[in-house]
C-alpha positions in Angstrom: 97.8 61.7 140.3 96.1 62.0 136.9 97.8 61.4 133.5 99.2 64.3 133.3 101.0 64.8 136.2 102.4 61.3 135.7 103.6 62.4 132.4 105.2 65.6 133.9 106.9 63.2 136.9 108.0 60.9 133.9 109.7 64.1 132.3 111.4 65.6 135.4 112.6 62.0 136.4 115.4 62.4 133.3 115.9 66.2 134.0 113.6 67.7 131.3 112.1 71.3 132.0 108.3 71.3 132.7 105.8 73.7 133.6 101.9 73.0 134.2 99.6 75.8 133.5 95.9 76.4 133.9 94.0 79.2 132.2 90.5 80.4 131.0 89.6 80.3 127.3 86.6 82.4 126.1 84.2 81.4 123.1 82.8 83.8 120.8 78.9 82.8 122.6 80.8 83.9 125.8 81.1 80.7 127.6 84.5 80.1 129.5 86.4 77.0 130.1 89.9 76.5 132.0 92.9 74.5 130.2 95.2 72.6 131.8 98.7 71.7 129.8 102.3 70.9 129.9 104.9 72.3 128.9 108.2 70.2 128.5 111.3 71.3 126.8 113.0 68.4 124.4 117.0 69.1 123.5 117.7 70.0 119.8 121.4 70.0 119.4 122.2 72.6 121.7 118.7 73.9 122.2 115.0 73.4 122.9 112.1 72.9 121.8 108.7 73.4 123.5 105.9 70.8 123.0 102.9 71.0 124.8 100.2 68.4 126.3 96.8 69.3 126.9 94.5 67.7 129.8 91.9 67.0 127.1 93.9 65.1 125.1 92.6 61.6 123.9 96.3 59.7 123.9 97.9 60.9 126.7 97.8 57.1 128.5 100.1 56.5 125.3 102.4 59.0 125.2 102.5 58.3 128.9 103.6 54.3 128.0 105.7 55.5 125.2 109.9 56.6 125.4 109.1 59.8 124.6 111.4 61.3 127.3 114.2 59.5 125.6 114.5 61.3 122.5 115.9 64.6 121.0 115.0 66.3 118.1 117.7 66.3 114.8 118.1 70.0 113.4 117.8 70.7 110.3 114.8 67.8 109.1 111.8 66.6 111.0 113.4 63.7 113.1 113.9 62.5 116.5 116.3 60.1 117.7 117.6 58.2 120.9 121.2 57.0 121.5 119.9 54.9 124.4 117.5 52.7 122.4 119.3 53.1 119.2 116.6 54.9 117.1 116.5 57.7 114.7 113.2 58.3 113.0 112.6 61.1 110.6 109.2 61.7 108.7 109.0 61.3 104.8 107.6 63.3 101.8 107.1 63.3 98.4 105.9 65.2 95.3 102.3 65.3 97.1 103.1 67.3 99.9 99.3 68.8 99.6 97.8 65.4 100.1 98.5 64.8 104.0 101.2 63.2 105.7 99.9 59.8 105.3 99.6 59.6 101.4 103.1 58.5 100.3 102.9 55.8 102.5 99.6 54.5 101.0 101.3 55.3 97.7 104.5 53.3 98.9 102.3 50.4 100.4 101.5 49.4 97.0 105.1 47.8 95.9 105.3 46.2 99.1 104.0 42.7 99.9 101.2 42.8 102.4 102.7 40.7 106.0 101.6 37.1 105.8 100.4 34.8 109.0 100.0 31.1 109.0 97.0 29.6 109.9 97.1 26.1 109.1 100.3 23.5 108.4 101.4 24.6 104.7 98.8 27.6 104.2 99.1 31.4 104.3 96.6 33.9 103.9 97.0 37.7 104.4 96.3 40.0 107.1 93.3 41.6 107.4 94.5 44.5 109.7 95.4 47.4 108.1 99.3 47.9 107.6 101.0 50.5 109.4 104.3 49.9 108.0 106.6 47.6 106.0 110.3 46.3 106.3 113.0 47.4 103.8 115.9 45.3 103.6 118.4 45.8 105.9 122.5 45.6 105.5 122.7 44.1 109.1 120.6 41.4 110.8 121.3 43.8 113.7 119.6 46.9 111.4 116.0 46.9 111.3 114.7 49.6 108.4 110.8 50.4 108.8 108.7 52.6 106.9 105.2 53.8 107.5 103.1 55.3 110.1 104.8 57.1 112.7 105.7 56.0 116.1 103.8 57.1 119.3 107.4 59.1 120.0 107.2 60.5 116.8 103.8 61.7 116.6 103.8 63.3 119.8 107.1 65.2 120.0 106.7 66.3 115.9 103.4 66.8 116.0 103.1 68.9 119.6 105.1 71.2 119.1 104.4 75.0 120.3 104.6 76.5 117.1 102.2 73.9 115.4 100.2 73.2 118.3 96.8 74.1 116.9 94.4 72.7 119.5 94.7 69.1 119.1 93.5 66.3 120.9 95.0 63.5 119.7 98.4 62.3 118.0 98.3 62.8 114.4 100.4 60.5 112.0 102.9 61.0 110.1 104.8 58.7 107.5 108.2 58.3 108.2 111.6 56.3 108.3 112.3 54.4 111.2 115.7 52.7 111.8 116.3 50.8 115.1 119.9 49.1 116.0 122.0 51.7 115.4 125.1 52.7 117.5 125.6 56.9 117.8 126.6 58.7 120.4 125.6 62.3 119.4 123.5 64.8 117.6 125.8 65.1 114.2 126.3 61.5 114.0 122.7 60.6 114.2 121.8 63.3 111.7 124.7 61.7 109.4 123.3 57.8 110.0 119.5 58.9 108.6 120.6 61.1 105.6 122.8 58.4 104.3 120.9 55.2 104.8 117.6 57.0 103.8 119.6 58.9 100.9 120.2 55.6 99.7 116.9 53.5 100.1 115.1 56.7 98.7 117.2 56.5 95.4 116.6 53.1 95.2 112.8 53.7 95.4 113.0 56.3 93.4 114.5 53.7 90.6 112.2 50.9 90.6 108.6 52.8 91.5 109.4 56.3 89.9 108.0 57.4 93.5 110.6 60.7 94.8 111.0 60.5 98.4 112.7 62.9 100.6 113.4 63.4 104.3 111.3 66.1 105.0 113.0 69.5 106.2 111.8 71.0 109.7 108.4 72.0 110.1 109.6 74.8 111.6 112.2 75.8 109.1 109.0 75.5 106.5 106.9 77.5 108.4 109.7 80.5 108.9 110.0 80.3 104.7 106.3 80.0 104.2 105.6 83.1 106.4 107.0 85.7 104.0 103.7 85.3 102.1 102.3 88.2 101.8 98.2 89.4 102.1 96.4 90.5 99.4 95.9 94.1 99.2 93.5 96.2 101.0 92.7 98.2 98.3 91.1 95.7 95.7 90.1 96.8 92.1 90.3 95.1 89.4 90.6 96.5 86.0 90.3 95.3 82.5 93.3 93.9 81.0 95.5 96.5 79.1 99.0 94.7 79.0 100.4 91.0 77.9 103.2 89.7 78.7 106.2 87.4 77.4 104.8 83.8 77.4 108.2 82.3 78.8 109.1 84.8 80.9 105.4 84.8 83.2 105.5 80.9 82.7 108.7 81.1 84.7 106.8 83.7 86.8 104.2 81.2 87.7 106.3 78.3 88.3 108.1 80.5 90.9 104.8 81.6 92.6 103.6 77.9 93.0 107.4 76.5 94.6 107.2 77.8 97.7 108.2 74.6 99.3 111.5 74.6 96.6 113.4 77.7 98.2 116.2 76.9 95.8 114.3 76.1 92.7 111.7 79.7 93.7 115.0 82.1 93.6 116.5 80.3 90.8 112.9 80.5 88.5 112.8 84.2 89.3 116.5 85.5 88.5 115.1 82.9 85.2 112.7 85.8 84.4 114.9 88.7 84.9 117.6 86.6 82.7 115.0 86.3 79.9 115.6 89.8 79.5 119.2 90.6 79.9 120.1 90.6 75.6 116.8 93.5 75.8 118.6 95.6 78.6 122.3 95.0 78.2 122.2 96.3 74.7 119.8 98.8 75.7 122.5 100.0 77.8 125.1 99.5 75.5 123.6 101.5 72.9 123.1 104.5 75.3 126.9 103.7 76.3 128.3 104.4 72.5 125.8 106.7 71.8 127.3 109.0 75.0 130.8 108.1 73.2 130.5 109.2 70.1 129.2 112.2 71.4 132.2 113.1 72.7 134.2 115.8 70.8 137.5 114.6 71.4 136.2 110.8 69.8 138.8 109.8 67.5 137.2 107.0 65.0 140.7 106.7 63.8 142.3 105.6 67.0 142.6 102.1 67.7 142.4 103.1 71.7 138.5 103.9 71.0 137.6 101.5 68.5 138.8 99.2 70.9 136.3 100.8 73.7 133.7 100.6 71.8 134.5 96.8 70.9 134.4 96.5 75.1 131.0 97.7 75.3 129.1 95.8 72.6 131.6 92.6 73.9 129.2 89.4 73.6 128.4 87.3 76.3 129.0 83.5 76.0 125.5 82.8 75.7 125.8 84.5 72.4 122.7 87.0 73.0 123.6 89.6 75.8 126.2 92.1 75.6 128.6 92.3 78.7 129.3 89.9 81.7 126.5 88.2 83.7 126.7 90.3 86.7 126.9 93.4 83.9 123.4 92.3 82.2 121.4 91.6 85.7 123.1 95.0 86.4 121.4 96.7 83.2 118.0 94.9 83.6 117.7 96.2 87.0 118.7 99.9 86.3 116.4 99.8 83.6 113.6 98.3 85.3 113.4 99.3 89.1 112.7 102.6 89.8 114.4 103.5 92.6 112.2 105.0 95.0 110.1 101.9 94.4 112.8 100.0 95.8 113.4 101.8 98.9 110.0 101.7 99.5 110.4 97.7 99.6 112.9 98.4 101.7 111.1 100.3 104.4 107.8 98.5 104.0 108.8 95.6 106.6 111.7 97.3 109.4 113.0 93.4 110.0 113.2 92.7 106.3 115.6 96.2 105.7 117.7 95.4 108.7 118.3 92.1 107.3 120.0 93.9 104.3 121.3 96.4 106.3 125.3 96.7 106.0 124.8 98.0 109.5 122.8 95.7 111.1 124.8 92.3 112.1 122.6 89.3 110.7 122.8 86.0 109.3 123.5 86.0 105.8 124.0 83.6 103.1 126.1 86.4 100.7 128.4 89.0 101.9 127.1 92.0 99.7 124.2 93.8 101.8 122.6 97.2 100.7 124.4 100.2 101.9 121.0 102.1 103.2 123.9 104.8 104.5 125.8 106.4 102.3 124.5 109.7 100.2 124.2 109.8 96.6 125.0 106.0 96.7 122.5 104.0 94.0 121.3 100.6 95.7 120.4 99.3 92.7 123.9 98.5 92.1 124.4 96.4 95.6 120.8 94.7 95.0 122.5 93.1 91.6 125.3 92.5 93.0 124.2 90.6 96.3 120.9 88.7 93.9 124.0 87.9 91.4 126.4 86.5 94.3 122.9 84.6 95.4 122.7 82.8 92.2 126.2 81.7 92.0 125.6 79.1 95.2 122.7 78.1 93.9 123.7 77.3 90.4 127.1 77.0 90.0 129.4 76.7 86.6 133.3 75.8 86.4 134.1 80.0 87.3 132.4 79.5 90.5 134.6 76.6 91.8 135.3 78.4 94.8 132.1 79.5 95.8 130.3 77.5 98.9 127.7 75.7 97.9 124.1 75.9 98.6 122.3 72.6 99.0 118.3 72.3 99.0 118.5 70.5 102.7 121.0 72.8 103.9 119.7 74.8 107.1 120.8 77.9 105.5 117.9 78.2 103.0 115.8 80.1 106.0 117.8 82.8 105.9 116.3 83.1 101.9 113.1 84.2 102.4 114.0 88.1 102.4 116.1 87.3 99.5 113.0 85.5 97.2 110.8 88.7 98.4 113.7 90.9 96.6 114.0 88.8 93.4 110.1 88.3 93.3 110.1 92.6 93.9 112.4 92.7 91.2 110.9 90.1 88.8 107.2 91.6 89.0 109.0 95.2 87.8 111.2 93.9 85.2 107.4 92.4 84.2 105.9 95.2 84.2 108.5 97.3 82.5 108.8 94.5 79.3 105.2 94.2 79.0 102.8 95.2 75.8 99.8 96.8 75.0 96.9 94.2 74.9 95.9 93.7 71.4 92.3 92.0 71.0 91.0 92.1 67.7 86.3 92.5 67.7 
């Protein structure tokens, strides 16, 4: 029996789903060669998840001495843990998510003293081996907290999965959190042991090496965020520039366009752009507003009843800059800014991204305003502000929002945002456009 049949017995021994498959691959100088792998599905609260084995892999005597087939995978962040053995393990990032999973470690390794082994009565000198990972103190002597490279568990059930599984032949690694000696019975109380002890160690790291560390979310919910990204165009032709633009609104622009791994912080830096322009639109729209007014034959300036309307319309927001309410001056910018043929052609341009708006389609949702696609003579403009409006409220909240739910950067929720940050991107590139001004260069 060859390794990876032992590794499928191993799986079917503890009642985990397997399935070995061969097939042909082709290569572009037309040469075939058959594949075998395995298939095994891992629980994940109260689902599965596929990772696969391939017969050419170059670790499979490990993963077949490893506790693999003990663990689950924790929704939500890229962890795995085992009530059995007492383990949770969850892999680590930082601000240098572009640098490779193995980089905050190394920048990590550098405030923590290398291990030390005795070689003669009285002396110590240090290891010469490389470190794979280091203790952190522990509140119990029962408690063991390690950080560093990932386990052989680890790298093989986070780094095999189907949806990542790019050909690979041996087990990558990952830098991660590793607490053993815990006592957890189930999926949420696993998943609330790592948050809080790492939530705490992080901070503490955080403090004394200015080094932000995070549990890092699910690959998976990543990849579902990342994949709204759209192509560049077919059509490519480039023109000389005619138009500038408002320094602090496309600086906002940018910094929205570059935080694709900050859901939160991307749909909060574009409603920032359309905000720049709410005193420009609001009052726009209240000086149309009187204007209409005053046109009116039966206008009384005498009556307090009207002077009193038209102290409504040019009413002052907080802020002190825009006229009218919030929700009024995202209202204005958008109206004044979105044409709305453009818009339903957003719509229609992707069917699954209108039938996530749909108010007749039945889909997750993180607001309850969706866009009435139904009803004639009906203005979407209107839900669009309203639902990007409600949007911003659980992200950034103020003392009026007390009872709105909360929307936390970890939170699973935030990969039901990606059709959302494609509206308020849609709608941030037009309010651009429509603020922008002629390109004055002085030869």
């Amino acid at each position: 029996m060859n390794l990876l049949e032992q590794i499928k017995t191993k799986c079917e021994k503890v009642s985990l789903q397997t399935k070995l498959t061969t097939r042909e691959v082709k290569f572009l100088d037309g040469t075939t060669e058959n594949r075998t792998e395995l298939f095994v599905q891992v629980p994940q609260e109260r689902d599965f998840k596929t990772v696969v084995i391939e017969q050419r892999n170059e670790n499979l005597k490990e993963i077949l001495d490893s506790n693999f087939e003990k663990y689950k995978y924790i929704k939500g962040i890229e962890a795995i843990f085992s009530s059995e053995l007492g383990v949770i393990e969850c892999e680590i990032q930082s601000d240098d998510a572009l640098r490779g999973p193995s980089f905050i470690f190394r920048r990590l390794s550098k405030f923590f003293k290398p291990k030390q082994v005795k070689v003669a009565e009285g002396e110590e000198k240090e290891e010469e081996e490389e470190i794979v990972s280091f203790a952190f103190p522990s509140p119990s002597q029962n408690v063991q907290i390690q950080i560093g490279q990932s386990s052989t568990e680890f790298s093989f059930l986070s780094g095999n999965k189907t949806e990542s599984f790019f050909l690979r032949r041996n087990l990558r690694s990952y830098s991660t959190i590793r607490i053993v000696g815990l006592k957890f019975e189930t999926h949420n109380e696993a998943k609330e042991l790592i948050v809080s002890i790492a939530n705490s160690i992080f901070f503490q790291i955080d403090l004394i090496t200015n080094i932000p560390v995070h549990l890092a979310l699910d690959r998976d919910l990543q990849r579902e965020i990342r994949l709204r990204r759209k192509a560049a165009r077919d059509d490519i032709n480039f023109t000389a520039p005619k138009f500038q633009y408002d320094f602090e609104a496309i600086s906002l622009f940018w910094y929205a366009r570059t935080a694709a791994n900050m859901p939160l912080s991307q749909f909060q830096a574009f409603y920032q752009v359309l905000e720049f322009y709410f005193p420009q639109y609001s009052s726009k729209e209240a000086q149309e507003r009187i204007k209409n007014l005053l046109k009116d034959p039966t206008f009384d300036r005498n009556s307090d009843k009207n002077v009193s309307r038209i102290l409504e319309i040019v009413k002052v927001s907080a802020k002190g800059k825009a006229i009218g309410d919030e929700r009024s001056q995202l209202r204005a910018t958008i109206q004044s800014c979105v044409d709305l043929a453009d818009l339903n052609l957003f719509f229609n341009e992707v069917e699954e991204r209108k039938d996530f708006f749909d108010d007749q389609k039945k889909s997750k949702s993180l607001v309850t305003q969706k866009i009435s696609f139904n009803r004639k003579d009906h203005d979407i403009r209107f839900d669009v502000a309203n639902r990007i409006y409600d949007l911003r409220c659980r992200i950034v909240h103020t003392k009026d929002d007390a009872d709105t739910e909360l929307l936390f950067p970890f939170s699973l929720d935030i990969a039901h945002l990606k059709y959302d940050i494609d509206l308020v991107e849609f709608i941030a590139r037009k309010v651009l456009i429509a603020s922008c001004k002629p390109l004055d260069i002085k030869v």
